[in-house]
C-alpha distance (Angstrom), angle and dihedral (degrees) to the residues before:
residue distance angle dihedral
X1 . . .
X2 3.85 . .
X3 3.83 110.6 .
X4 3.82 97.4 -176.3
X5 4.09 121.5 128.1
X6 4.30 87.2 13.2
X7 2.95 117.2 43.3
X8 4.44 99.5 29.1
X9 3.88 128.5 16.1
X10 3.99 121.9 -145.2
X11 3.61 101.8 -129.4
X12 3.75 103.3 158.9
X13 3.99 139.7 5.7
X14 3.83 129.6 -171.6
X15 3.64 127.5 -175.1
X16 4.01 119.4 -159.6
X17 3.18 135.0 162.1
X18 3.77 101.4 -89.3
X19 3.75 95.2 40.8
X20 3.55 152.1 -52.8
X21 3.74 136.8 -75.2
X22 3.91 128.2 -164.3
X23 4.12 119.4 -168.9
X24 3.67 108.9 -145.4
X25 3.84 126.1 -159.2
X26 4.20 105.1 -148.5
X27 3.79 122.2 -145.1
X28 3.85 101.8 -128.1
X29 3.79 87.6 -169.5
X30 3.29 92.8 56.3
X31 4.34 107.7 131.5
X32 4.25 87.5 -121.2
X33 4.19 86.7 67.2
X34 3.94 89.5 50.6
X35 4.04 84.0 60.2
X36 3.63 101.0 36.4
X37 3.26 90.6 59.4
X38 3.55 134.6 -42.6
X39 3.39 115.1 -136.0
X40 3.38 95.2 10.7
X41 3.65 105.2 48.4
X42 4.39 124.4 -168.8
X43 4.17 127.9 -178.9
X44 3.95 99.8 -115.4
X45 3.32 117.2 -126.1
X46 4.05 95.7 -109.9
X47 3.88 93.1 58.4
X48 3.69 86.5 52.0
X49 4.13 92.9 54.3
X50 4.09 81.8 36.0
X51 3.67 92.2 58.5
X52 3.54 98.1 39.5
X53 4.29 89.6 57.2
X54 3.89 86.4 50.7
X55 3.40 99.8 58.7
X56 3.70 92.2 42.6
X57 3.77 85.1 59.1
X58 3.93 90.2 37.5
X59 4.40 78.9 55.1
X60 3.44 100.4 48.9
X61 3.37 104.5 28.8
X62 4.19 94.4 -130.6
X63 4.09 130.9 109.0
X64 3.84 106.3 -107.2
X65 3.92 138.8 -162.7
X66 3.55 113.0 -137.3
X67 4.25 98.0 -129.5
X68 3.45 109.4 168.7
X69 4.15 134.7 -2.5
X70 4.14 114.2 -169.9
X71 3.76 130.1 172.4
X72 3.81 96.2 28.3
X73 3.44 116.0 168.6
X74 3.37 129.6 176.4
X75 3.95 116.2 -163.2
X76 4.13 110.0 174.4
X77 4.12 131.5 3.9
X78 3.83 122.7 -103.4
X79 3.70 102.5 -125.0
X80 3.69 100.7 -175.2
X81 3.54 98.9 -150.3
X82 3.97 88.2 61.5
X83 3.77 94.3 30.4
X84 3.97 109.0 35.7
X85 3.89 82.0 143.4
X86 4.15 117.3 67.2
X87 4.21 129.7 166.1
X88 3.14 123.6 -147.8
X89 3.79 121.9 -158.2
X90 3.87 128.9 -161.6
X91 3.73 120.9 -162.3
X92 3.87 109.4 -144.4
X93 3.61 111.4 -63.7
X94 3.77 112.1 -106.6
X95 4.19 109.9 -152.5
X96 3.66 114.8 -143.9
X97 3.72 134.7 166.3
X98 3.63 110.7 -44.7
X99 3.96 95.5 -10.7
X100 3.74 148.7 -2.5
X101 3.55 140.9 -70.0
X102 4.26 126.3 -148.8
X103 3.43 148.2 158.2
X104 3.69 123.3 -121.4
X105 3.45 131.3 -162.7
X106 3.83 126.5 -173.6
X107 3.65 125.4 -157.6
X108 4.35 155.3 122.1
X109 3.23 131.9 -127.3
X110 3.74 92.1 -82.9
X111 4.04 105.9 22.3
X112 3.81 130.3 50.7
X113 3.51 102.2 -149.4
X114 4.07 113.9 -178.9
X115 4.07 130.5 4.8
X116 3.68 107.2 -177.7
X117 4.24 129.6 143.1
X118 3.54 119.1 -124.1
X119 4.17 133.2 -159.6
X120 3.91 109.4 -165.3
X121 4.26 116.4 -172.2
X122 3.49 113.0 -140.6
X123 4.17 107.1 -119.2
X124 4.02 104.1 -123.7
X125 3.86 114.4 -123.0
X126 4.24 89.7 8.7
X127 3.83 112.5 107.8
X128 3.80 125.6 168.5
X129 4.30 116.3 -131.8
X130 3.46 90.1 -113.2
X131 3.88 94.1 61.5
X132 4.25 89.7 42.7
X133 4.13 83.9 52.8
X134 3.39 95.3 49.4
X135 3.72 96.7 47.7
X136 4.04 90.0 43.3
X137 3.62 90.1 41.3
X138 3.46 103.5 -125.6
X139 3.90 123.6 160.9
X140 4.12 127.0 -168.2
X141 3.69 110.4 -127.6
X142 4.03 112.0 -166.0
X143 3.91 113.5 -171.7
X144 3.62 105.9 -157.6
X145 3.93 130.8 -172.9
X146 4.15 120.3 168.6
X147 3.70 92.1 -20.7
X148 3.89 100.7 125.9
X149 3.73 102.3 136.7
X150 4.33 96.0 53.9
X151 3.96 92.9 31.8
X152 4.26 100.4 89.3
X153 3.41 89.0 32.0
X154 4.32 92.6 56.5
X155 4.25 83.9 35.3
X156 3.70 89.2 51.7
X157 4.07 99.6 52.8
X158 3.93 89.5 37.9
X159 3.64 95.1 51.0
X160 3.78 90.8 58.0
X161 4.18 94.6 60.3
X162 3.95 91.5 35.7
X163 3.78 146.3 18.4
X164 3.65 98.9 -165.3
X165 4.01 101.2 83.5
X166 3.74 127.2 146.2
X167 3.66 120.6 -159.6
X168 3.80 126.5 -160.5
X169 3.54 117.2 -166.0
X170 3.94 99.7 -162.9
X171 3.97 93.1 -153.1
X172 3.79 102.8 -53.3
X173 3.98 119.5 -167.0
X174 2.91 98.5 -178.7
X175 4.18 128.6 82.4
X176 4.16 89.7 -74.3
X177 3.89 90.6 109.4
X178 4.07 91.2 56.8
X179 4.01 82.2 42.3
X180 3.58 91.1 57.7
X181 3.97 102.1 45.8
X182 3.73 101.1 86.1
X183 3.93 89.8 48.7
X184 3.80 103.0 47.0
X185 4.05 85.8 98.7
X186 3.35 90.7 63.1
X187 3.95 113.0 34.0
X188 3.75 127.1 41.9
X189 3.55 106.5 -115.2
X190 3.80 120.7 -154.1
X191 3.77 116.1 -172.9
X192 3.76 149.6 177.8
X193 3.84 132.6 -172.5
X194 3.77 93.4 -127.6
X195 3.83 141.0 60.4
X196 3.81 112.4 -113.7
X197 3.94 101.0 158.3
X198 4.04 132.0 -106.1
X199 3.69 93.9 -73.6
X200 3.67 89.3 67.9
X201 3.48 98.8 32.1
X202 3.94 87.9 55.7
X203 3.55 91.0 48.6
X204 3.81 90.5 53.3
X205 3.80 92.4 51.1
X206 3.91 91.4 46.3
X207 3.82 93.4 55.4
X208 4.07 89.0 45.2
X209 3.56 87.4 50.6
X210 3.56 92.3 52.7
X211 3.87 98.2 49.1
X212 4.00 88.2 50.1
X213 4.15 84.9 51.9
X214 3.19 109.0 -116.4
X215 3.89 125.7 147.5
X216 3.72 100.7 -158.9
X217 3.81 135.2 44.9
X218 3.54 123.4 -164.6
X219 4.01 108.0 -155.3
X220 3.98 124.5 -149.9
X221 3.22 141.5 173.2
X222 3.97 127.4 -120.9
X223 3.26 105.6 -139.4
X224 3.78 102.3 81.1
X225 4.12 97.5 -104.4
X226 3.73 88.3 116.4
X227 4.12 134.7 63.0
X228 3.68 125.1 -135.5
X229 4.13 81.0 -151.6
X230 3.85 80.7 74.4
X231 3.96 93.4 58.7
X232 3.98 92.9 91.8
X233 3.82 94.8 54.7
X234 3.65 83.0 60.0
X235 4.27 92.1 51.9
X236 3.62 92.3 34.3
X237 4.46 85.1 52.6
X238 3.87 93.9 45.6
X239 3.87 91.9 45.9
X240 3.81 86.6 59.1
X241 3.92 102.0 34.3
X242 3.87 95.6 28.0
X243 3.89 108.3 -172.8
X244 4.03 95.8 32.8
X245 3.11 140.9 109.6
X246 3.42 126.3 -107.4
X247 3.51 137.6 -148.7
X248 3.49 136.5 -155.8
X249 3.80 100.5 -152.6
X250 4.03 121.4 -169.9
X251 3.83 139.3 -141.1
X252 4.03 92.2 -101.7
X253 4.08 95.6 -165.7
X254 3.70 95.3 52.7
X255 3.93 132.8 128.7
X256 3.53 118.0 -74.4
X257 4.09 93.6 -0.1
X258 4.12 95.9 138.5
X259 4.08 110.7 -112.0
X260 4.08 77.5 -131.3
X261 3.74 93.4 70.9
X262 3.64 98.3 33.0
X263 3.68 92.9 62.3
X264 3.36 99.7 38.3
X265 3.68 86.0 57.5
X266 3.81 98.8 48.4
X267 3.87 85.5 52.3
X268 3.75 89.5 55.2
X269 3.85 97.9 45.4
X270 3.54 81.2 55.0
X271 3.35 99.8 58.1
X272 3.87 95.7 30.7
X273 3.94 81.3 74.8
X274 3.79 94.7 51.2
X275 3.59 94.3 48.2
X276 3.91 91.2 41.1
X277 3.92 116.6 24.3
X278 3.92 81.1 -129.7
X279 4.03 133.4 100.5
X280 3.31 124.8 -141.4
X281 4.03 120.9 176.7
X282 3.81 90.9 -142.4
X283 3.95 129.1 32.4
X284 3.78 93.0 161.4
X285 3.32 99.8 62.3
X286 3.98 119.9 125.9
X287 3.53 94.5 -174.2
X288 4.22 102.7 89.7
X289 3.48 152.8 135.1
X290 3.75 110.3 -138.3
X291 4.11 117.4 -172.6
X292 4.08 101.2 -123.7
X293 3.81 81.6 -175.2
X294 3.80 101.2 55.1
X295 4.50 79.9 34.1
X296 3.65 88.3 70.9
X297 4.25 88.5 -165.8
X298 3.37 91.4 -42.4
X299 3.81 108.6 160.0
X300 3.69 139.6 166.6
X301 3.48 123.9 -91.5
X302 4.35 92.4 -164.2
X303 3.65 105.8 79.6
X304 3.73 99.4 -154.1
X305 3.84 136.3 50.6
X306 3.58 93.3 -57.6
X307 3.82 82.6 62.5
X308 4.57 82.3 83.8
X309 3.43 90.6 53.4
X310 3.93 93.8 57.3
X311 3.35 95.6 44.8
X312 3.98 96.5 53.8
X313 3.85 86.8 55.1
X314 3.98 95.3 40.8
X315 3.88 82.9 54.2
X316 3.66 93.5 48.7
X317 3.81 93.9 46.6
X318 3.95 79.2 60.8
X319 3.90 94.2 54.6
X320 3.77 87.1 -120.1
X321 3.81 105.2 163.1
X322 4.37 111.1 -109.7
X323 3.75 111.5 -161.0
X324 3.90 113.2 -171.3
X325 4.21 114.1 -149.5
X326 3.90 124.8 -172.3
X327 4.11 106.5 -106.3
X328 3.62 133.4 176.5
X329 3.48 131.0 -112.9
X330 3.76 138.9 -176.4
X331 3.98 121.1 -142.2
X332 4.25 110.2 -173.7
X333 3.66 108.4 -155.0
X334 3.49 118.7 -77.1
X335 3.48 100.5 -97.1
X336 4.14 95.4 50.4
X337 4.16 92.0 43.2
X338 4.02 117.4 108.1
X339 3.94 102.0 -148.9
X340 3.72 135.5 166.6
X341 3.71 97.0 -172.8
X342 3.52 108.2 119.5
X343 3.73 106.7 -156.2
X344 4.02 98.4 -159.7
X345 3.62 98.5 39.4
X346 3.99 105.0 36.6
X347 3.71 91.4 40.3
X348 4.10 83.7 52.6
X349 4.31 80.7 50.8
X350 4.13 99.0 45.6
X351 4.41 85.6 46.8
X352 3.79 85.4 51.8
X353 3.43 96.5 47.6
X354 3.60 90.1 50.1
X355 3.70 95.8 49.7
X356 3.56 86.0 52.8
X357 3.75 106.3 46.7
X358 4.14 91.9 41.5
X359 4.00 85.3 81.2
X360 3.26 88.2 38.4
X361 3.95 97.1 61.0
X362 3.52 92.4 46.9
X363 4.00 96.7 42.2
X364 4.07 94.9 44.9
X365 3.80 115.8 -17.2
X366 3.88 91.6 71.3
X367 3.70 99.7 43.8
X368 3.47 90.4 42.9
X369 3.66 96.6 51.3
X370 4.09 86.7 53.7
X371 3.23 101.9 42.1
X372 4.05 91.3 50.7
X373 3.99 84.2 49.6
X374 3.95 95.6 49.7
X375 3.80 83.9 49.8
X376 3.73 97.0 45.9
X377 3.66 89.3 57.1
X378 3.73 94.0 47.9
């Protein structure tokens, strides 16, 4: 049983130095509160201990076997209709052979709820993405502009696989900054009052990543096209071609994919391998793990969505290695999709970014990438 994302919400975790302490939001709808009773519904017991082991694992970042639970107490019932709000606070974790040992205590501002102590066993050769990111140091950066109604949805699945997510909100009017409030505990948020397009916006999250330390970024979009499920494709890739970078390439003949995009990412495939020597099945894609490391500050100097393009030929021109892996993504139909891609005008952007770089290629990015090979081998 795995009650995560239905029957609870994580809406807030602190870390001290005595414990932890997650807020959860509880689904009184949920189809366990129709059985337990209707009309007068109560949080069984089990979903209490249930909750308690996922956030442990949530904490640590590790799949756990719930061995032993003493001194459990349980001193009022969670009626969610009264108590849609619960705490949950961790004493320090204590590590012991093969595990860890805590106590838990549940409770609202009014009510304590459960006390109980807990001894969860590590499960050999199992690890959880967020404990592979942590270790690989890999961060989510999501630049975000006007995007209100996909944005806690996208936080909400990404937050379950990591807790080191930066946000940019590129100068959103519209209700992003409300949509943002009851996350800013658990993201780092970097913002600015104006609109200045994704290239900057990446460029922005890049250099925050890089001041927090980390040595991978994995870029998303906001509005819903992409999966969080797809995150451990990325680890899995990076664990086996550490260094590269890695991208997240789509099914570009798929229902409800705009003929707009499609051809405007044929045309810079095409060009990619001019300017490169290299194919790549997708150059468009936002969804990517870029190597800040192997980067060394490199940045775009495009400010919009052409600003991807650049840097997957900048990267090339430094021989660093570009795997492509199969992702998912989900177009609505036209008329429900939230889109800033302007068709006329960024397709006008990508051909003069093309027409600029071609030279380019042949001037520097060639040479360059030979003369870094000749001195690689040396």
């Amino acid at each position: 049983m795995n009650l995560t994302d239905d029957f609870y919400k994580i809406t807030q975790r602190t870390n001290g130095d005595s414990g932890f302490e997650y807020i959860l939001s509880l689904n009184k709808e949920h189809p366990i509160y129709q059985a337990h009773f209707p009309g007068n519904p109560i949080t069984p017991g089990v979903c209490i201990i249930q909750f308690c082991k996922e956030l442990m694992e949530h904490h640590t970042g590790e799949k756990l076997f719930l061995r032993k639970i003493v001194n459990v107490k349980f001193l009022s019932v969670i009626n969610p209709q009264e108590n849609a709000v619960v705490r949950v606070a961790f004493s320090k974790l204590s590590a012991v052979d093969k595990g860890y040992t805590c106590s838990v205590l549940v409770y609202s501002e009014n009510l304590r709820f459960a006390k109980l102590s807990l001894f969860l066993e590590r499960i050999p050769g199992v690890s959880l993405p967020a404990a592979e990111m942590r270790q690989l140091g890999i961060c989510v950066v999501i630049p975000t502009y006007n995007n209100a109604p996909f944005l806690p949805v996208v936080l909400d699945e990404v937050l379950q696989y990591t807790a080191s997510v930066i946000v940019v909100n590129d100068g959103s009017t519209d209700s992003t900054h409300a949509c943002l409030e009851p996350y800013r505990s658990r993201i780092t948020l970097v913002s600015y009052p104006q609109n200045k397009g994704k290239g900057y916006a990446l460029s922005r999250g890049f250099d925050q990543a890089e001041a927090l330390g980390y040595p991978y970024a994995i870029t998303m979009d906001s509005d819903g096209q992409h999966t969080a499920a797809d995150l451990p494709l990325f680890v899995e890739a990076i664990k086996k071609y550490p260094g590269s970078m890695i991208i997240g390439s789509r099914e570009l003949r798929q229902k409800h994919m705009p003929s707009a995009n499609t051809f405007a990412n044929v045309f810079s495939n095409f060009w990619f391998t001019v300017q490169t020597g290299t194919r790549l099945p997708d150059t468009q894609t936002g969804f990517r793990l870029y190597p800040l490391g192997k980067m060394k500050g490199m940045r775009a100097f495009t400010p919009k969505y052409e600003a991807e393009l650049e840097l997957l030929v900048r990267s090339a021109w430094r021989n660093i290695r570009q795997i492509p892996i199969r992702i998912r993504v989900a177009y609505p139909p036209a008329g429900e999709r939230v889109t800033h891609f302007r068709p006329g005008m960024d397709f006008l952007r990508i051909s003069l970014l093309n027409t600029a770089l071609v030279p380019v290629a042949f001037l520097y990015g060639y040479p360059s990438r030979f003369i870094r090979s000749i001195t690689k081998s040396r």
